[in-house]
C-alpha positions in Angstrom: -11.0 -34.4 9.6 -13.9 -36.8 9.9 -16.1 -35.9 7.2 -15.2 -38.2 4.7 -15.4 -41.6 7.5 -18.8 -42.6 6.3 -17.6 -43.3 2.6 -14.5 -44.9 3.8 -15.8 -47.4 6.4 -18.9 -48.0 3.8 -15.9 -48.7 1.5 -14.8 -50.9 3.8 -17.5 -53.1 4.2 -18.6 -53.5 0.6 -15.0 -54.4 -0.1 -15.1 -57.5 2.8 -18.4 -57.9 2.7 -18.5 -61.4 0.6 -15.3 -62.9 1.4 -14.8 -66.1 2.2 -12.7 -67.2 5.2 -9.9 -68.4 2.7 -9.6 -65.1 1.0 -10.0 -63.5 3.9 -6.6 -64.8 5.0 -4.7 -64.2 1.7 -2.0 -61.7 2.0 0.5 -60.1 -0.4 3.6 -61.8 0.7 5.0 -63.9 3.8 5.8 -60.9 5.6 2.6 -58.9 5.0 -0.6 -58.9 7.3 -3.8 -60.9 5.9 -6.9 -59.0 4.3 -8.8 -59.6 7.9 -6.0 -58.3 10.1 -6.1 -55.3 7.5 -9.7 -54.5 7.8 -9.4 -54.9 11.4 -6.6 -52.8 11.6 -8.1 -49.7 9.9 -11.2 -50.0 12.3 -9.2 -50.4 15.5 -7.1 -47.5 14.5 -10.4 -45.3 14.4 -11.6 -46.7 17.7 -8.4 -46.4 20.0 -8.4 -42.7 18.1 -11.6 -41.6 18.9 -11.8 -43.1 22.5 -8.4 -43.5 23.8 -7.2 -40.1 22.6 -10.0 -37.7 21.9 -11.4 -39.3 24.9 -14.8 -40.9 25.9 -17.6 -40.0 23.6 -19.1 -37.5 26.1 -16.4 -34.9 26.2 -15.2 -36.1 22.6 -18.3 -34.4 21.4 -16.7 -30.7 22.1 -13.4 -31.3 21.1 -14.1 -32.1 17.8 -14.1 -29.5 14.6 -17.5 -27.5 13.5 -18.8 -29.3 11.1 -17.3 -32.9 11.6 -19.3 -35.9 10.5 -20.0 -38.2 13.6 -19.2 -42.1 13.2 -22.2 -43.7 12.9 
């Protein structure tokens, strides 16, 4: 469930990484969300997932699957 997280946030990063403020801010279309609200998006997402509904990171630690890969 979590193994491949590494690769996707490093993904993540390297895609971002260099952009400036403007391009940051460009979006496909009026009614779509900007690259930064994006980004920010997809790491929120894993945050409220891992905290607000696996739960805290001390009893998060047993509920996940053998073998998971921790976000680091």
């Amino acid at each position: 469930m979590y193994a491949d997280w590494t690769q996707y946030r490093s993904r993540l990063i390297d895609a971002v990484r260099d952009l400036t403020a403007d391009q940051l801010a460009i979006s496909a279309g009026p009614d779509h969300a900007p690259i930064w609200a994006l980004a920010a998006h997809c790491t929120g997402v894993r945050t409220y997932w891992l905290c607000g509904v696996l739960g805290p990171a001390s009893t998060t630690q047993n509920r996940l699957p053998s073998g998971s890969a921790r976000m680091t």
